[in-house]
N, C-alpha and C positions, 0 to 999 in steps of 0.2 A: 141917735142911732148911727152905724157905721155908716161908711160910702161903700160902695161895689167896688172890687180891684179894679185897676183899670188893664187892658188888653197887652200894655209896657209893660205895668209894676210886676203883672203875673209872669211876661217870658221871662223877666230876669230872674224872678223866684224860680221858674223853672230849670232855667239857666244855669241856678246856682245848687245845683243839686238835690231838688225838691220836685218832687213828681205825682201827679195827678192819681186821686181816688178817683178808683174803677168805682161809677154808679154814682159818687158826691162830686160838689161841687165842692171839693176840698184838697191839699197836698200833704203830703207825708217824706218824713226823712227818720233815716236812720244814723243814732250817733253812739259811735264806739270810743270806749272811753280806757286809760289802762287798766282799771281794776273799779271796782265798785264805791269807794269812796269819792272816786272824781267822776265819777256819772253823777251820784249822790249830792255830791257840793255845786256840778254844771244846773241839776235842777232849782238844786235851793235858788241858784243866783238869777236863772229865768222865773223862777217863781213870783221872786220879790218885782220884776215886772209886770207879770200877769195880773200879778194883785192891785200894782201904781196904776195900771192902766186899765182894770177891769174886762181884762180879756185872758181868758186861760184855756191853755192846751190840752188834748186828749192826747196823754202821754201813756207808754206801757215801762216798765222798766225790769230787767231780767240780769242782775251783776253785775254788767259792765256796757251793757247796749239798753240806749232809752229809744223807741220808735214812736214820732209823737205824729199826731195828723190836726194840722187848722183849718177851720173852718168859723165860722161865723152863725150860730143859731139864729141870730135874732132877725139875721136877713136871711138866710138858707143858701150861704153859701160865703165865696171867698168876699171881702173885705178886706180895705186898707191896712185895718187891724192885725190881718192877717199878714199880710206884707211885713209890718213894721216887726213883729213877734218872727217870724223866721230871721230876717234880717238878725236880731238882736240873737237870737240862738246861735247863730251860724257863726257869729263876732267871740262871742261868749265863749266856744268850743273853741276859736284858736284857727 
């Protein structure tokens, strides 16, 4: 099972342009992309992540903006996991 963010990993995550759900113990970001094919290929390539690591995002995706939110079900809330997956998103996007 995951670990708990720890009170660091989360300011940085915050830090880094990721912001707390209202009501979860979870963050959310928005990523604007130039047209729908490179939102599209940004997922495919966190995907292949999600998968390697058996953690995957609630993502929403609309043309050209994906708005995803992490969290951790299994512990009911944020998770290292969760850290590690924003990080690699944020890398990914450029």
């Amino acid at each position: 099972m995951a670990a708990p963010i720890s009170d660091t990993d989360k300011s940085a995550i915050l830090n880094a342009g990721w912001i707390a759900v209202d009501g979860r113990d979870a963050i959310e970001k928005e990523f604007v992309f130039g047209d729908f094919i490179m939102a599209f290929a940004w997922m495919t390539q966190v995907a292949i992540y999600a998968e390697k690591w058996n953690h995957h995002p609630e993502w929403f995706n609309v043309y050209k903006t994906v708005r995803v939110v992490l969290t951790t079900h299994d512990i009911g809330g944020l998770s290292e996991l969760d850290a590690k997956l924003a990080r690699k998103m944020d890398a990914l996007a450029g």
